[in-house]
C-alpha positions in Angstrom: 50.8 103.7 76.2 54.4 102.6 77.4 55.1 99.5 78.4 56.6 100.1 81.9 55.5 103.5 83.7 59.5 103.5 84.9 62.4 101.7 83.7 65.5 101.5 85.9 68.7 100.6 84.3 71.1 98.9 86.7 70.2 97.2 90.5 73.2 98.5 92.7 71.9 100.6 95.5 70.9 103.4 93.5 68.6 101.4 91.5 67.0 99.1 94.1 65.9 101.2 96.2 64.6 104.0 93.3 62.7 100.3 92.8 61.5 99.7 95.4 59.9 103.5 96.2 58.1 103.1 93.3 56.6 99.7 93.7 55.7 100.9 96.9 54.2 103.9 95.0 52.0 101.4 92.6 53.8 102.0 89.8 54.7 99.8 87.3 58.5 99.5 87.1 60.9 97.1 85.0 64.7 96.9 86.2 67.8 95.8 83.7 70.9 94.2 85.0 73.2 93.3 82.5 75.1 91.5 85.4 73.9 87.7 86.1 72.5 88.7 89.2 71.8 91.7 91.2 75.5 92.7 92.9 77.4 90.8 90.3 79.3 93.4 88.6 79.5 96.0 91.8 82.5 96.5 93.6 83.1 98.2 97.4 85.7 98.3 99.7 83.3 98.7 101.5 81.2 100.3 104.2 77.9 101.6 104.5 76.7 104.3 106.6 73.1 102.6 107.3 70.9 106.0 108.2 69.7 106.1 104.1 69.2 102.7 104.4 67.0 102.9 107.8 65.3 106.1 106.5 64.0 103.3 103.2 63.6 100.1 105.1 63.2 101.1 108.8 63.2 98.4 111.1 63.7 95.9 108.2 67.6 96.8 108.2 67.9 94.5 110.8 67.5 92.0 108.6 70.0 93.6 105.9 72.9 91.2 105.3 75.4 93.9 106.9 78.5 92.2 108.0 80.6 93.7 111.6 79.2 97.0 112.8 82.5 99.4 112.7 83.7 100.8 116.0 87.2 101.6 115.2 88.3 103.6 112.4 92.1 103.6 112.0 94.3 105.3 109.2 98.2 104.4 109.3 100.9 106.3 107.2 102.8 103.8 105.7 106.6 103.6 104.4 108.1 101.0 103.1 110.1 99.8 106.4 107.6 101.6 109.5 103.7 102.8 110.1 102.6 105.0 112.1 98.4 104.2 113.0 95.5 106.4 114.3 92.9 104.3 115.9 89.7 106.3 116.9 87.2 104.2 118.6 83.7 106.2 120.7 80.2 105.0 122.1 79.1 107.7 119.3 79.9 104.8 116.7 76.8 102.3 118.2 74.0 105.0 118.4 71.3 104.5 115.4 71.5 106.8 112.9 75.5 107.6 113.3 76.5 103.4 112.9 78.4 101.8 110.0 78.8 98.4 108.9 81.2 96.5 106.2 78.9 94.7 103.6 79.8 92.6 100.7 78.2 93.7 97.3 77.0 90.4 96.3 74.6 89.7 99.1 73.8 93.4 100.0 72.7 94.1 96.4 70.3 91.1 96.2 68.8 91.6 99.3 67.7 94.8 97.9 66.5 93.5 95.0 64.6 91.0 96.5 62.8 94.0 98.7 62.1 95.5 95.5 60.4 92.4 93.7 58.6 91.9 96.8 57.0 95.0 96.8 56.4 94.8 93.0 59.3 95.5 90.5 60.1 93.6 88.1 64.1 92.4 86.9 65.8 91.1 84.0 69.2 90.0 84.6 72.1 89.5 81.7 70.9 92.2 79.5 72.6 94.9 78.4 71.0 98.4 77.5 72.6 99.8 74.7 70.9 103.2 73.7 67.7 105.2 75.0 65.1 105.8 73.1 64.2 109.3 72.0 61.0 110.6 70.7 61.5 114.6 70.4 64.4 115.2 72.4 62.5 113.5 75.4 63.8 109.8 76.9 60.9 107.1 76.5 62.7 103.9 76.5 65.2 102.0 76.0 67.0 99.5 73.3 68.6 96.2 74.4 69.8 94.6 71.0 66.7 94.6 68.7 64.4 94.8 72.0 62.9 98.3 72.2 61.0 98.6 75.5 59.4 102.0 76.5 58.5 103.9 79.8 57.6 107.4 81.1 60.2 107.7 82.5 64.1 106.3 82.5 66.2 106.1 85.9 70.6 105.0 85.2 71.4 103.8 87.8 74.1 102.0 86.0 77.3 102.9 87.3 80.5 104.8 87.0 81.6 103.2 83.6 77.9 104.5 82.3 77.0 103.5 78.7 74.1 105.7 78.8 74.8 109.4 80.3 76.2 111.1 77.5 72.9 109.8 75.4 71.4 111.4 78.5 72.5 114.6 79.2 75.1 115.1 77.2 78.2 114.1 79.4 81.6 113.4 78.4 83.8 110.7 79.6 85.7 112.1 83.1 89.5 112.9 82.8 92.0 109.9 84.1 92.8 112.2 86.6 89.2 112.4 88.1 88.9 108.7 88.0 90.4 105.7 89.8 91.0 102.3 89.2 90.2 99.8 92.8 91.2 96.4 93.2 90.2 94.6 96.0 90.7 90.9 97.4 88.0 89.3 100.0 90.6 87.3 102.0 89.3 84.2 104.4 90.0 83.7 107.7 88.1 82.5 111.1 85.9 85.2 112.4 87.7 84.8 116.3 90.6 85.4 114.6 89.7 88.9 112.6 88.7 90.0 116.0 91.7 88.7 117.5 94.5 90.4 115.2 91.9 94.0 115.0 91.9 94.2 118.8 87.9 94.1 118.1 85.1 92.9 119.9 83.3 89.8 118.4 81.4 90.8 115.5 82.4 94.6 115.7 85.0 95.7 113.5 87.2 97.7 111.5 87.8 100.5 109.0 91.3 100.8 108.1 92.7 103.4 105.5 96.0 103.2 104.3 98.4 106.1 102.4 102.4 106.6 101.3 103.9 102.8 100.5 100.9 101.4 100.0 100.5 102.8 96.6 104.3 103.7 96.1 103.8 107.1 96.8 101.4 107.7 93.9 98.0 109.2 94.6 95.5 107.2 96.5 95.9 104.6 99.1 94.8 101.4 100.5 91.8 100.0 102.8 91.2 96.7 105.0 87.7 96.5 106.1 86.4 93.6 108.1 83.7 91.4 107.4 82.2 88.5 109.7 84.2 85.5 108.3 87.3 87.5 105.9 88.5 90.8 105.6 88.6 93.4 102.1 91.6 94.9 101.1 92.8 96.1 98.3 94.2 99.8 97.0 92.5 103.0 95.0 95.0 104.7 92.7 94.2 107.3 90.0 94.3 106.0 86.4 96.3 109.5 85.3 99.3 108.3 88.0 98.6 104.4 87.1 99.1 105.6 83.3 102.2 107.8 83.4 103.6 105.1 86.6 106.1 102.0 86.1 103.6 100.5 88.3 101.0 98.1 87.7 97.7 98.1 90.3 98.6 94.4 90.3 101.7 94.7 91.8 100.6 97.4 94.3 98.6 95.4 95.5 100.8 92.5 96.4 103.1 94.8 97.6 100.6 96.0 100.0 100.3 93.0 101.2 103.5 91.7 101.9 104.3 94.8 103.5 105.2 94.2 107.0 102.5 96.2 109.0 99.7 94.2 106.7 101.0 90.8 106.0 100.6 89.6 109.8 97.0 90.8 109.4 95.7 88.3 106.4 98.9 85.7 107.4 97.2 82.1 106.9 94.1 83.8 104.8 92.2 82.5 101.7 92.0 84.7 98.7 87.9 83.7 97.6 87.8 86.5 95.8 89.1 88.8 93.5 87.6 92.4 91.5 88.4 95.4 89.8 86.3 98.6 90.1 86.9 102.1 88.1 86.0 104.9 91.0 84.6 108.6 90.6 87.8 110.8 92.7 86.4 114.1 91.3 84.0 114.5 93.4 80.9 117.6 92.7 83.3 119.5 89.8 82.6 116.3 87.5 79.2 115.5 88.4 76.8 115.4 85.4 73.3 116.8 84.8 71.6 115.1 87.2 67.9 115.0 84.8 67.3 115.6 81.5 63.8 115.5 79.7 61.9 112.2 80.7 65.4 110.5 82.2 67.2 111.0 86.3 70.7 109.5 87.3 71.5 108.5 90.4 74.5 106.8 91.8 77.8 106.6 90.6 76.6 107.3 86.9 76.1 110.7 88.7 79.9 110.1 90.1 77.8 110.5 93.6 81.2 109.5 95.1 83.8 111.9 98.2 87.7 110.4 99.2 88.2 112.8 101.8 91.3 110.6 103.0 90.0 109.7 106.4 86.7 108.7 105.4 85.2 107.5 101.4 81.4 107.0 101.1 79.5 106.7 98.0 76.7 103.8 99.0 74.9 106.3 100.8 74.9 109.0 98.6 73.1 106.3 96.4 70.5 104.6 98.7 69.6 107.9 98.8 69.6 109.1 95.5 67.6 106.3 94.6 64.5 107.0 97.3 64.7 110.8 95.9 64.6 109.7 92.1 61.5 106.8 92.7 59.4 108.8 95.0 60.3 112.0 92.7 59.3 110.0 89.3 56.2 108.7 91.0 54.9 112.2 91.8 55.8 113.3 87.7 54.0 110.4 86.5 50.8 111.3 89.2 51.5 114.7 87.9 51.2 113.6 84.2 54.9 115.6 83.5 57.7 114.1 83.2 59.6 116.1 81.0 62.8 118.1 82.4 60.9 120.7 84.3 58.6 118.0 86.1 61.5 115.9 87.3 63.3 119.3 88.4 61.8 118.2 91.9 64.4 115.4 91.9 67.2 117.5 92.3 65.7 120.4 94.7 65.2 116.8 97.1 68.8 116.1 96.4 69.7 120.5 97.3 68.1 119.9 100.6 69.5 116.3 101.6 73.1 115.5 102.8 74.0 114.3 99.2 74.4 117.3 97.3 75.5 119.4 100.9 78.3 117.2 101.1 79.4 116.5 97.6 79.5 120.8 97.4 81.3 121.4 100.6 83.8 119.2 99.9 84.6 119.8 95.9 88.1 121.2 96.0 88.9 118.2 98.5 90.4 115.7 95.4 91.8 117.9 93.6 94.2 119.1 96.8 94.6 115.5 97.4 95.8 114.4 94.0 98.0 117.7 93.4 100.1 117.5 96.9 101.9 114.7 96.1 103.8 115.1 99.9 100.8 113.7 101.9 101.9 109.9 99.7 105.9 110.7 100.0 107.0 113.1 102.6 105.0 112.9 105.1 104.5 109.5 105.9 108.2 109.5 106.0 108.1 112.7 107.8 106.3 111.0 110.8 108.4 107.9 110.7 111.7 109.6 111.2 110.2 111.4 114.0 108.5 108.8 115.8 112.0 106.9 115.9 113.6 110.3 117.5 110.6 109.4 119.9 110.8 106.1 120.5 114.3 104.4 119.1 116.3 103.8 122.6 120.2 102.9 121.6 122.3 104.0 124.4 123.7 107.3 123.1 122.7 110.1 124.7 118.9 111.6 123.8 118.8 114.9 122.5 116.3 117.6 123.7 113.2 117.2 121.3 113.0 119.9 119.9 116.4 119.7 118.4 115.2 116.1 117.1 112.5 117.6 115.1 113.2 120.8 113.8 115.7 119.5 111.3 113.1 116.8 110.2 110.5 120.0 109.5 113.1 121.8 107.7 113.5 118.7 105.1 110.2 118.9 104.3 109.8 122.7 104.4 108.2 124.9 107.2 106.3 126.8 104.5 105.4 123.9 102.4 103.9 122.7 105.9 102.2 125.7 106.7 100.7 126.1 102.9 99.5 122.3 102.8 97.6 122.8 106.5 96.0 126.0 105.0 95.3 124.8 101.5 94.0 121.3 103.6 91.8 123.1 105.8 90.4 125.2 102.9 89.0 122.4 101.0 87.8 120.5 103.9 
């Protein structure tokens, strides 16, 4: 007999909730967090689209320690001397079911843990899970230093730097240029004031993306979401241009925010807090095997992760990954099967919900982001120089418009326009 009917490896959202379904289900279920704490070692820019969490928790996400509910959603093109800002704001944005909100990891992730031991899981924090356990080719356990604990069945739910998923089914470590490196700084300052300088409400808020100067034209970008008291900021760059760069993420990042469309943002804030996060950019073309015989990922060991540029979600992708995997490994344990073919229900749940829809319509999305290297350089100068045709007022005489722009196309190419809008539009 094993010792825990599930184990779950890892309490971000993925594994919480997964938890938490199958306490609910009377099952016997033993988390591992080699963190200190539940939300200790997870990292988000970050915003979460609550309708997985309300389809878990219902009414009790009203008690969920969300931060400011997002009703603007701006994305500026920077360069280093001008930006040019997109700010899209709609009554659409409050209804239940389409609402976001900015969250901190650290109290997000214990709140679900503590929804999880409340309905009957059980957690050990500061231990690391080294190996599985195999008995015949099928996952029965796990091995935490000389600790062997067993279980019908194993959930990883431990991240994008997963120890445990080539043990699992077989996969090998992503490419640089499929992953990301985030940094990210929770910056102080009075709520009134966040408001204030976001042209907000008080307590809504803002998503803010970021591309071109922000990351010194290399691949990726930058993000400033607001939280009640402080704001999170910090860049996403790909460790293959990071690698073969001059530039450190570091530097980016101070750089970002010194530069002159930020710094009046954060001007006067308190730096409480400072993390580093690797980040899944490949999106569905590097997913793994999503079960394998007596063992289910879910998460961002499952690189359950889309950057479409205007939008990047990944949280809930896992809160719901996690309710398919626990209410899919109670049934295989009712079912007395838990071997590949009885936890194949896991993934048909995932085929017919928004997480594997999405992740498939948008696949060749990063790789047309990370190849067109105009988006982070020409472009965003692109727009400035025509906005200052617009705008700039010096006295001479004003050309007609169309005489302004055309030879600002032509720098950049009419046909290298008219092939990135295609190629775009094809992987969106």
């Amino acid at each position: 007999m094993s010792d825990f009917q599930v184990i779950v490896v890892g309490s971000g959202c993925a594994g919480s909730v997964a938890a938490y379904e199958l306490a609910k289900a009377g099952k016997s279920v033993l988390v591992i967090e080699r963190g200190a704490s539940a939300g200790a070692k997870n990292m988000t820019g970050g915003r979460i689209y609550v309708h997985s969490l309300r389809e878990v928790f219902q009414d009790m996400v009203e008690h969920a320690p969300l931060e400011r509910r997002i009703t603007h959603e701006r994305i500026s093109m920077l360069t280093n001397d001008a930006a040019f800002t997109m700010d899209f704001s709609s009554r659409s944005m409050l209804e239940a079911g389409q609402d976001s909100y900015s969250v901190l990891r650290g109290n997000l992730d214990v709140w679900l843990a503590d929804q999880a031991e409340q309905a009957g899981a059980e957690y050990i924090y500061g231990i690391a899970v080294e190996s599985l356990v195999k008995q015949d080719g099928k996952v029965c356990g796990v091995r935490a230093g000389e600790d062997e604990i067993t279980a019908d069945v194993v959930i990883l739910a431990d991240g994008v730097n997963s120890l445990l998923t080539e043990q699992a089914v077989g996969f090998a470590r992503p490419s640089p240029s499929h992953m990301a490196v985030g940094i990210k700084q929770v910056i102080e300052l009075p709520g009134s004031e966040i408001s204030s300088r976001m042209l907000c409400a008080e307590g809504d808020g803002a998503a803010w993306l970021f591309a071109g100067d922000a990351t010194k034209g290399l691949p990726g970008g930058g993000f400033i979401y607001t939280n009640r008291d402080s704001v999170s900021l910090g860049l996403v760059a790909t460790i293959s241009a990071m690698r073969d760069g001059k530039e450190t993420i570091c530097g980016l990042l101070e750089s970002f925010k010194a530069h002159p469309a930020v710094a009046p943002l954060i001007a006067g804030g308190k730096v409480v807090e400072h993390s580093g996060h690797m980040v899944p950019e490949g999106g569905y073309r590097m997913m793994p095997e999503l079960i394998g015989n007596g063992v289910m990922l879910a998460g961002e060991c499952a690189m359950m992760c889309v950057n479409l540029g205007y939008m990047v979600r990944g949280m809930d992708y896992a809160v719901a990954a996690g309710m398919h995997a626990g209410r899919c490994a109670a049934k295989a344990i009712d079912a007395e099967n838990t071997d590949k073919a009885g936890l194949e229900s896991y993934v048909q749940a995932l085929e017919n919900s928004f997480v594997l829809k999405d992740l498939r319509q948008f696949q060749l999305f990063p790789e047309f982001m990370e190849s067109n290297h105009r988006i982070y350089n020409e472009y965003p100068e692109l727009i400035r120089d025509a906005m200052q045709a617009m705008f700039i007022v010096d006295g001479t005489p004003m050309p007609r418009l169309k005489n302004s722009m055309l030879p600002l196309l032509r720098k950049v190419g009419l046909m290298a326009l008219l092939k990135d809008a295609r190629k775009g539009m094809k992987a969106l």
